[in-house]
C-alpha positions as CSV (number, residue, x, y, z in Angstrom):
1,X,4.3,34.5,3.2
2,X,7.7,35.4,1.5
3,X,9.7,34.2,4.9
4,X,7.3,31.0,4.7
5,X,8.0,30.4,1.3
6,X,12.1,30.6,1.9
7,X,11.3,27.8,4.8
8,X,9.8,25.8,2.3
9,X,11.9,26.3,-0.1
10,X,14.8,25.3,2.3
11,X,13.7,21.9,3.8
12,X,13.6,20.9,-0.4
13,X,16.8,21.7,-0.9
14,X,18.4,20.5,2.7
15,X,16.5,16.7,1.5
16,X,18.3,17.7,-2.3
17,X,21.4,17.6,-0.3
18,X,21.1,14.0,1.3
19,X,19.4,14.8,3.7
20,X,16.9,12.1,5.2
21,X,13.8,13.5,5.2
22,X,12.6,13.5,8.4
23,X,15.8,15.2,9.5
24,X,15.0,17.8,6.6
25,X,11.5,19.2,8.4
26,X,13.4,18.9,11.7
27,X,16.2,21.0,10.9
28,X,13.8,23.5,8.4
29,X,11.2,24.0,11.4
30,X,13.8,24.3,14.0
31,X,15.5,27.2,12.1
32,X,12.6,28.9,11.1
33,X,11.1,28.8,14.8
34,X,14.2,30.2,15.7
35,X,14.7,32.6,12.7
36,X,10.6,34.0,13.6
37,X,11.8,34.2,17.6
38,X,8.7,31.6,18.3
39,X,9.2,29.5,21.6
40,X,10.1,25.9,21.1
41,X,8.5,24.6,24.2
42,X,4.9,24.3,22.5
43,X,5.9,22.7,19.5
44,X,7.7,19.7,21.8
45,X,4.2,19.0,22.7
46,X,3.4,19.2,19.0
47,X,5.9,16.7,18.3
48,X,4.8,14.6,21.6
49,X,1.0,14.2,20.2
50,X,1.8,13.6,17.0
51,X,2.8,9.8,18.4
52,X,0.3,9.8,21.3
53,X,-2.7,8.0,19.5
54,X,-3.8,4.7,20.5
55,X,-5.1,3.8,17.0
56,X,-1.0,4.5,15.9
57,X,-0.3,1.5,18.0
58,X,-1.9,-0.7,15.5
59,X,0.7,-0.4,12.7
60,X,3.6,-2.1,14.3
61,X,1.2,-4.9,15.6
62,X,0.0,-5.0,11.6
63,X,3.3,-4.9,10.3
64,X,4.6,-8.0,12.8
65,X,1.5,-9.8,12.1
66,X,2.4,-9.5,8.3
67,X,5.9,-10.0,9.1
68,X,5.5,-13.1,11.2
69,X,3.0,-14.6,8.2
70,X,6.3,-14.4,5.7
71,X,8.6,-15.7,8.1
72,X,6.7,-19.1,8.8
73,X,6.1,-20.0,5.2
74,X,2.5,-19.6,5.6
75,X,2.5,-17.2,2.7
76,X,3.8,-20.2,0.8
77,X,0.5,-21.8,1.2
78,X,-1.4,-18.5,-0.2
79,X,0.1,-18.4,-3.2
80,X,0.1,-22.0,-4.0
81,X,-3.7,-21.7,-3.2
82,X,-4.2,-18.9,-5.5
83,X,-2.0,-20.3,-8.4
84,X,-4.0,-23.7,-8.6
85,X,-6.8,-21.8,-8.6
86,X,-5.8,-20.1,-11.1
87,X,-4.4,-21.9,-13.3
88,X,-6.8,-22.9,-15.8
89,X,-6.5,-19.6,-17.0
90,X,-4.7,-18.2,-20.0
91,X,-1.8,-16.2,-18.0
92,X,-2.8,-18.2,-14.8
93,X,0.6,-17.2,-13.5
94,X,0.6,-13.7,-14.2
95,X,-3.0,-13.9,-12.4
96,X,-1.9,-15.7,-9.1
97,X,0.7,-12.4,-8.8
98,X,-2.3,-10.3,-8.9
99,X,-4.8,-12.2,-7.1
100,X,-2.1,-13.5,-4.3
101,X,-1.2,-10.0,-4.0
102,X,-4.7,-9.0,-2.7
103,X,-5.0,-12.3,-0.6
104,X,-1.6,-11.5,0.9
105,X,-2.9,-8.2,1.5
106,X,-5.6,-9.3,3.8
107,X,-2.5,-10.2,6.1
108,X,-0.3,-7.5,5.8
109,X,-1.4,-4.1,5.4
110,X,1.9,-3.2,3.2
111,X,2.6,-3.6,0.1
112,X,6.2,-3.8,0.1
113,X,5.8,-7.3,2.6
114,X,3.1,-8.3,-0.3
115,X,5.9,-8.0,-3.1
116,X,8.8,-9.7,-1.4
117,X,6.6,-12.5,-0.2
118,X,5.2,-12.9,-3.4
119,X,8.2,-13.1,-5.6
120,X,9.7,-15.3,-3.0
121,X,6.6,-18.1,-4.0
122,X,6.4,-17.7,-7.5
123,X,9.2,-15.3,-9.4
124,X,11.6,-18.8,-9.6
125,X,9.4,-21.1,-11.2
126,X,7.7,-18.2,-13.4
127,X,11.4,-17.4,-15.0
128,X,11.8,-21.0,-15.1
129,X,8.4,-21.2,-17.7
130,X,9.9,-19.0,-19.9
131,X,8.0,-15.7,-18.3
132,X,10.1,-12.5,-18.9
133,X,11.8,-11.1,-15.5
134,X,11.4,-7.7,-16.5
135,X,7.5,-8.6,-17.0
136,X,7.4,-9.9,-13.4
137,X,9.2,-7.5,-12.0
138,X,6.6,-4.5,-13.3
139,X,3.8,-6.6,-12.6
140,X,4.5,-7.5,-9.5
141,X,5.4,-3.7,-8.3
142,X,2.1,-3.1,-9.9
143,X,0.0,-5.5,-7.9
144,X,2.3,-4.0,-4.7
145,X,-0.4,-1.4,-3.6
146,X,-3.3,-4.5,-3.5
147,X,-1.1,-5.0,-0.6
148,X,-3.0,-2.6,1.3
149,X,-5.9,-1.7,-1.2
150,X,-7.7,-5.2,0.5
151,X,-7.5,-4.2,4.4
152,X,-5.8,-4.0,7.1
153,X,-4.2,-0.6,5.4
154,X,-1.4,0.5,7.1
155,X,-1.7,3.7,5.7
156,X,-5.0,4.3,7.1
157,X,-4.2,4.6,10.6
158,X,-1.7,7.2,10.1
159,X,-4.7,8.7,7.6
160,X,-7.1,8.2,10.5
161,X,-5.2,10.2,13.2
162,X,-4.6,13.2,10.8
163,X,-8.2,13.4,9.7
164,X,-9.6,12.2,12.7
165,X,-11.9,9.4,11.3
166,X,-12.5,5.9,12.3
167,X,-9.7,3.6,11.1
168,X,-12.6,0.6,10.4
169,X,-14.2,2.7,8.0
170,X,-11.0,4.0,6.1
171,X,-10.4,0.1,6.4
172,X,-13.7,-0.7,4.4
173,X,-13.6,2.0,1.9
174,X,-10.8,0.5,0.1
175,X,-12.1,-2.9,-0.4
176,X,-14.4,-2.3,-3.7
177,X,-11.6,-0.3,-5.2
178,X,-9.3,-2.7,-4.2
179,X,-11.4,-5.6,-5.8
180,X,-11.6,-3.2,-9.2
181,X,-8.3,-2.5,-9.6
182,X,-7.5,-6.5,-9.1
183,X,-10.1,-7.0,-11.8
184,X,-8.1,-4.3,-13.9
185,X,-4.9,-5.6,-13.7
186,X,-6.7,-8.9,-14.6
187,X,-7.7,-8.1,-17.4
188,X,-4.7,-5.9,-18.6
189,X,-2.3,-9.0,-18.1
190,X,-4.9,-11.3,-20.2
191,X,-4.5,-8.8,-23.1
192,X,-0.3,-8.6,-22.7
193,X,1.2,-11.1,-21.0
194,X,1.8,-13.3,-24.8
195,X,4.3,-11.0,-25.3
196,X,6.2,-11.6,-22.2
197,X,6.2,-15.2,-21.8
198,X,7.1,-17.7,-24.3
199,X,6.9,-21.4,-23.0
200,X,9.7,-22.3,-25.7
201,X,12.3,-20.7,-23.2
202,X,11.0,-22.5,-20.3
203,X,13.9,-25.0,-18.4
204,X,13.4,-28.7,-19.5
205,X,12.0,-30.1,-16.5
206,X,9.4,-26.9,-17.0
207,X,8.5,-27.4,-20.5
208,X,5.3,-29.9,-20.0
209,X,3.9,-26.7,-17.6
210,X,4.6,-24.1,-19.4
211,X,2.7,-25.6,-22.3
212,X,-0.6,-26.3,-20.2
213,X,-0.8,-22.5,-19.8
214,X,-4.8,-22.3,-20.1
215,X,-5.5,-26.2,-21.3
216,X,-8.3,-27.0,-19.3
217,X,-7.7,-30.1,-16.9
218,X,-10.6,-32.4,-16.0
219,X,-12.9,-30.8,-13.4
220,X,-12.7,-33.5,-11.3
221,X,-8.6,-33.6,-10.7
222,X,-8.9,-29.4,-11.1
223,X,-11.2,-29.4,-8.2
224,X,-9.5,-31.9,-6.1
225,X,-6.1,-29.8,-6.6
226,X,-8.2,-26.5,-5.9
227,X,-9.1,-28.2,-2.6
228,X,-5.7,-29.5,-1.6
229,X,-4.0,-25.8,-1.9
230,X,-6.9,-24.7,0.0
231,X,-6.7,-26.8,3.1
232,X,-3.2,-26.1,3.2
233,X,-4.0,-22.3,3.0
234,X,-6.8,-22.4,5.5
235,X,-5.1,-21.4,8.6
236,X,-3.4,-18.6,6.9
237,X,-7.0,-16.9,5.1
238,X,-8.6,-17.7,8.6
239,X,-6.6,-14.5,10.0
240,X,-8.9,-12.1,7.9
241,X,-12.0,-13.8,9.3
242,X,-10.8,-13.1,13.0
243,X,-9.4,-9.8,12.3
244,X,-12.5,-8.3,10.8
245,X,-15.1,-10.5,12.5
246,X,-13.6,-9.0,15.4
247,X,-13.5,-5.2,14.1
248,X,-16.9,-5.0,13.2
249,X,-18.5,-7.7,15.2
250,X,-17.5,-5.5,18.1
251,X,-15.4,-7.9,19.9
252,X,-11.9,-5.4,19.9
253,X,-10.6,-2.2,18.0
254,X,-8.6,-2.0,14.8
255,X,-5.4,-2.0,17.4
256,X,-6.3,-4.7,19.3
257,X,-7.1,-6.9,16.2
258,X,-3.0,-6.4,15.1
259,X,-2.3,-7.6,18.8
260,X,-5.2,-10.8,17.9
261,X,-3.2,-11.3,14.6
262,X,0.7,-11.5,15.6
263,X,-0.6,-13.8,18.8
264,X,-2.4,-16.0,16.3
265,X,0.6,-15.6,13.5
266,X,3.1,-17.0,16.3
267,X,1.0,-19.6,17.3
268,X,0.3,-21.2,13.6
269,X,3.8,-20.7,12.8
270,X,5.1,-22.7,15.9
271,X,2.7,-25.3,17.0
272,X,0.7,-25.8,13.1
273,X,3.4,-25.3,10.5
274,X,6.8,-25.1,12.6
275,X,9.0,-22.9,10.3
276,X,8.6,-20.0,13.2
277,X,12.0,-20.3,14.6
278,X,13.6,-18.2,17.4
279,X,15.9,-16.6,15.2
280,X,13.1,-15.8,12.9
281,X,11.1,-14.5,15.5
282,X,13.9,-12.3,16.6
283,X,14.7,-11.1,13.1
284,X,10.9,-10.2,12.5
285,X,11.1,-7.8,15.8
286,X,14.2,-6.1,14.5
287,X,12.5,-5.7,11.4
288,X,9.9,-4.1,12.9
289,X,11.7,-2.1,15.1
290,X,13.6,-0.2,12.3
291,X,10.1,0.0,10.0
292,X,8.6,2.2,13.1
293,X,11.8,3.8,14.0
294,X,11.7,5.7,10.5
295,X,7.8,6.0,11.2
296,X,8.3,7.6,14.7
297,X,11.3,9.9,13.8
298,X,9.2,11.5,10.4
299,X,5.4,11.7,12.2
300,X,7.0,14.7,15.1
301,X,9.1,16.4,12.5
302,X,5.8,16.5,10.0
303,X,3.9,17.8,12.4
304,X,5.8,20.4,13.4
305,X,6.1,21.3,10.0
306,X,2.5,21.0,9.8
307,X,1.3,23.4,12.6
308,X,3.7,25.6,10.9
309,X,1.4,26.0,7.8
310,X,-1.9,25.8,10.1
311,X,-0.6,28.8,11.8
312,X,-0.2,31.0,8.6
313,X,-3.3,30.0,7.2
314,X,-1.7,27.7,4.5
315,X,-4.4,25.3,3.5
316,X,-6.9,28.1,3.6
317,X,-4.9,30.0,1.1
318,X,-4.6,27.3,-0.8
319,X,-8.4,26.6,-0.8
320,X,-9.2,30.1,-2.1
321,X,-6.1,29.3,-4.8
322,X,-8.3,26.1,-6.4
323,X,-11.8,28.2,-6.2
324,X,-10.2,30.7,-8.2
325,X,-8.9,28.7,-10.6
326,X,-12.0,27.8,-12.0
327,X,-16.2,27.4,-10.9
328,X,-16.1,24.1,-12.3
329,X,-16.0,21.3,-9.8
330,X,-15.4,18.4,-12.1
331,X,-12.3,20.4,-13.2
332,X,-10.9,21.1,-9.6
333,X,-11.8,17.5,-8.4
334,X,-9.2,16.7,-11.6
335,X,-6.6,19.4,-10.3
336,X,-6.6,17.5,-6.6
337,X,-6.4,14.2,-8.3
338,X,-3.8,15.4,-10.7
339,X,-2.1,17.3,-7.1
340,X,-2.0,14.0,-5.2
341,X,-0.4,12.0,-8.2
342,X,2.5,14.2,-8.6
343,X,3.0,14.2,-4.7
344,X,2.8,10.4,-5.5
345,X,5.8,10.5,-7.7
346,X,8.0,12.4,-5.4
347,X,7.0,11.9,-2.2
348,X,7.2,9.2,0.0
349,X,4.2,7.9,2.4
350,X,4.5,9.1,5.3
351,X,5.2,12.8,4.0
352,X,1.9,12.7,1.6
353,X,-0.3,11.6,4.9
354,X,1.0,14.4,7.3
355,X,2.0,17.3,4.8
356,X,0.0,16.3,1.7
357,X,-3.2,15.5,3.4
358,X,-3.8,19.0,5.7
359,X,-2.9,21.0,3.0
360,X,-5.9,19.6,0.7
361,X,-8.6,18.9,3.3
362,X,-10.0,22.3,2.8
363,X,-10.2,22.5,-0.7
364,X,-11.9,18.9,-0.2
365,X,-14.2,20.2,2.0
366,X,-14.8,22.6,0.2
367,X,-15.5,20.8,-3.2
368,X,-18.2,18.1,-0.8
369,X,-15.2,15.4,-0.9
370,X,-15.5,13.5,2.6
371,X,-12.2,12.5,4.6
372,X,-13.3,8.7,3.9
373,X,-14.0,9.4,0.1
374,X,-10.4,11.6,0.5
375,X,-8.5,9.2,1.9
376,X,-9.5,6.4,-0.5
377,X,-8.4,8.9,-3.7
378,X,-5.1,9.4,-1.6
379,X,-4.5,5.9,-1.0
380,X,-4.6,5.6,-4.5
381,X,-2.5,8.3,-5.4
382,X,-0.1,6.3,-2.9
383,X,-0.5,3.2,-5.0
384,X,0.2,4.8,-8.5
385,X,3.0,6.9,-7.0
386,X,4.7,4.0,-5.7
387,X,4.7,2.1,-9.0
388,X,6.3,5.4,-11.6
389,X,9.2,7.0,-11.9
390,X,11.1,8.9,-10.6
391,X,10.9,7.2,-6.9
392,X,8.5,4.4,-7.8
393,X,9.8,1.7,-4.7
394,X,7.9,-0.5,-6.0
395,X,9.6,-1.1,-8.9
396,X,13.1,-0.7,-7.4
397,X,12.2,-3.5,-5.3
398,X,11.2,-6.0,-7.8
399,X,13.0,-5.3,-9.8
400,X,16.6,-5.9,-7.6
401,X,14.7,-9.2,-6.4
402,X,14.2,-10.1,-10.2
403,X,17.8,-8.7,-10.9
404,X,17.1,-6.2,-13.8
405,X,17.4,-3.0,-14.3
406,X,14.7,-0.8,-13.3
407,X,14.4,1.4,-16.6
408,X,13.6,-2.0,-18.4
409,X,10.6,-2.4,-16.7
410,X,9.2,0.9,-17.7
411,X,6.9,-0.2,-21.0
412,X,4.8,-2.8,-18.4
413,X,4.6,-0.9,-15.8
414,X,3.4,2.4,-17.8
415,X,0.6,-0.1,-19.2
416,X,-0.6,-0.4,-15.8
417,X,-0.5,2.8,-14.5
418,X,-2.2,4.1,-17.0
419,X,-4.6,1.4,-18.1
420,X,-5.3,0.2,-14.4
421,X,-3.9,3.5,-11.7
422,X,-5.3,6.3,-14.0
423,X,-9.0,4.5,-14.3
424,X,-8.7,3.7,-10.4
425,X,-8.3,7.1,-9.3
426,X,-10.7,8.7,-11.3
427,X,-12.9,5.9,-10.2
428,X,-12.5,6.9,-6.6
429,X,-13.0,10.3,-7.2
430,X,-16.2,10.8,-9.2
431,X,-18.1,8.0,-7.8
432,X,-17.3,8.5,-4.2
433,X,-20.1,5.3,-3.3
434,X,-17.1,2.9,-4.1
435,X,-15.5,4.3,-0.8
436,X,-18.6,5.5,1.5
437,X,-21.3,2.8,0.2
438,X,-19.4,0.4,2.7
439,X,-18.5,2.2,5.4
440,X,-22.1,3.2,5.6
441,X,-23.6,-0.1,5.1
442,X,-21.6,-1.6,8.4
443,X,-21.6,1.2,10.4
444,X,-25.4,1.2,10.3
């Protein structure tokens, strides 16, 4: 264990050094291989099965599906839908970010697509009501992981392949959660937003809106707007209803339904709504080509890493580490939530699914914790990692599209994680029928 513990040791401090971090479990597993005088040939086929899934084939297909949705304005129509029908509500903007941020992520399967494309609709004309950037920025970094909360999850088909679970399944068990943590982050923004938006600062031209915040239009003109933004939407909110009326009516897989998705993306965005250009087409492979080129560089590397710690018994020891600690399970379910929120801080995605995840199905296992009930507390984790400090992309992505500095959107977005993230999780892990009531239902 002490020559294991140096390896470990040394890939954290070769990714301290610059390192990217696929290149840091290469270059650590390469010279401890070497270093224990263990033949390379078998972990090449390690590294060579790692990518050799057919269910992996459905992220890039998700990804350009998601991709090709931004790129011919349909998300436009989304969010328009979502803030007219919101917006007889007190907060009604702050809302649509949330709700849009699910309905976008019925498309997408990433949350980092479901924050650009939402700012792109509504950050402008929020700023220009008087809302505060640095209150957009959190909240929209917060609303990020509803991205893939509301399936297709991107995550869990890299999830499925290391647990070995069905990917429509992992897909369902998110979407209660998913719909309670939208309901959360409802409710938190109702209770805060008055003290980051001020319709006195709104732009001339936006003054008359910014007052109608809440007021209550006729029903009849209300409904008749409703309408309009949903027509307009329809095509796009139609692609959930073929995706996953194709899943689980048994008409294709989970991979073939991103292949259903970018065909029917292309054709809406050409021949309905004509924004899908050639050069945006082009631009949305290359996009997608670089998005699975970091994806396919980390997943052999990790899993060479991985069989390393198989091999000596790692998760096992690890396992008998949390039974020792205490005979309480309520108090070790806390430790593996506590485990996969600090991993959330720190690490990024792809590293949590293929290191994180191995490490802790044992200890699940042994606590009664299924893989779908695991995977919906890591995705989760993911969420709430991907939204705090220290690497929080999230935020450092809103917050450069709102143009403010990222440590000024700390007070909203610590509201949230605690007051939305730390509820979710705990959620998720003591009531595991949020994640397997679903699954269970359609599957039988």
């Amino acid at each position: 264990m002490g020559s294991l513990g140096v390896f470990i040791i040394m890939i954290f401090v070769i990714m301290l050094l610059g390192c990217p971090v696929a290149y840091a479990f290469g270059f650590g597993s390469l010279i401890f291989l070497v270093s224990a005088g263990q033949s390379l040939g078998s972990v090449s086929l390690t590294a060579f099965e790692s990518t050799a899934s057919y269910a992996y084939l459905a992220i890039p297909l998700f990804i350009m599906a998601g991709d090709l949705m931004s790129a011919s304005g349909i998300a436009d129509g989304i969010v328009t839908f979502c803030a007219t029908l919101l917006k007889r509500f007190k907060g009604g903007m702050g809302l649509a970010i949330i709700f849009a941020s699910a309905m976008f992520g019925m498309l997408t399967g990433s949350n980092i697509a479901t924050i650009t494309a939402v700012a792109g609709c509504l950050m402008a004309s929020m700023i220009r009501m008087g809302w505060d950037k640095r209150y957009i920025a959190a909240l929209l970094a917060a609303a990020g992981p509803l991205g893939y909360m509301i399936p297709p999850n991107n995550n869990a088909i890299m999830y499925s392949v290391i647990a070995n679970c069905s990917t429509s399944d992992l897909f369902l068990c998110t979407i209660i959660p998913g719909v309670l943590w939208m309901a959360l982050m409802m409710a938190v923004n109702r209770l805060i937003y008055k003290g980051y938006y001020n319709p006195d600062n709104a732009v001339a031209e936006m003054r008359e809106v910014a007052l109608a915040d809440g007021v209550k239009q006729p029903l009849r003109i209300y409904a008749k707007d409703v309408w309009r933004a949903f027509l307009k939407a329809l095509p796009a909110l139609f692609m959930p209803v073929i995706i996953f009326g194709g899943i689980y009516g048994g008409i294709f897989t989970a991979t073939e339904a991103g292949a259903v998705a970018s065909v029917y993306a292309v054709f809406i965005g050409i021949f309905l709504y004509q924004k899908l250009t050639r050069k945006k087409l082009w631009k949305v492979f290359e996009g997608v080509g670089t998005q699975m080129g970091v994806i396919l560089f980390m997943t052999p590397f990790s899993a060479i890493f991985t069989r390393i710690l198989l091999e000596k018994n790692v998760p096992n020891m690890i396992a008998n580490w949390f039974m020792g600690l205490s005979d309480n399970r309520i108090i070790l379910m806390l430790l593996i939530d506590l485990v996969l929120l600090i991993a959330g801080f720190f690490l990024g995605v792809t590293v949590i699914i293929y290191i994180i995840t191995p490490l802790l199905m044992p200890t699940a296992f042994a606590l009664g914790i299924s893989p779908i009930q695991m995977g919906c507390m890591l995705f989760v984790a993911i969420g709430c990692g991907n939204i705090t400090p220290p690497c929080c992309p999230n935020l450092f992505i809103s917050a450069k599209i709102a143009d403010v500095p990222v440590v000024q959107c700390f007070k909203p977005i610590f509201i949230y994680f605690f007051f939305t993230g730390v509820p979710m999780i705990l959620l998720v892990t003591f009531f595991p029928g949020l994640s397997e009531w679903l699954p269970a239902l359609i599957g039988a």
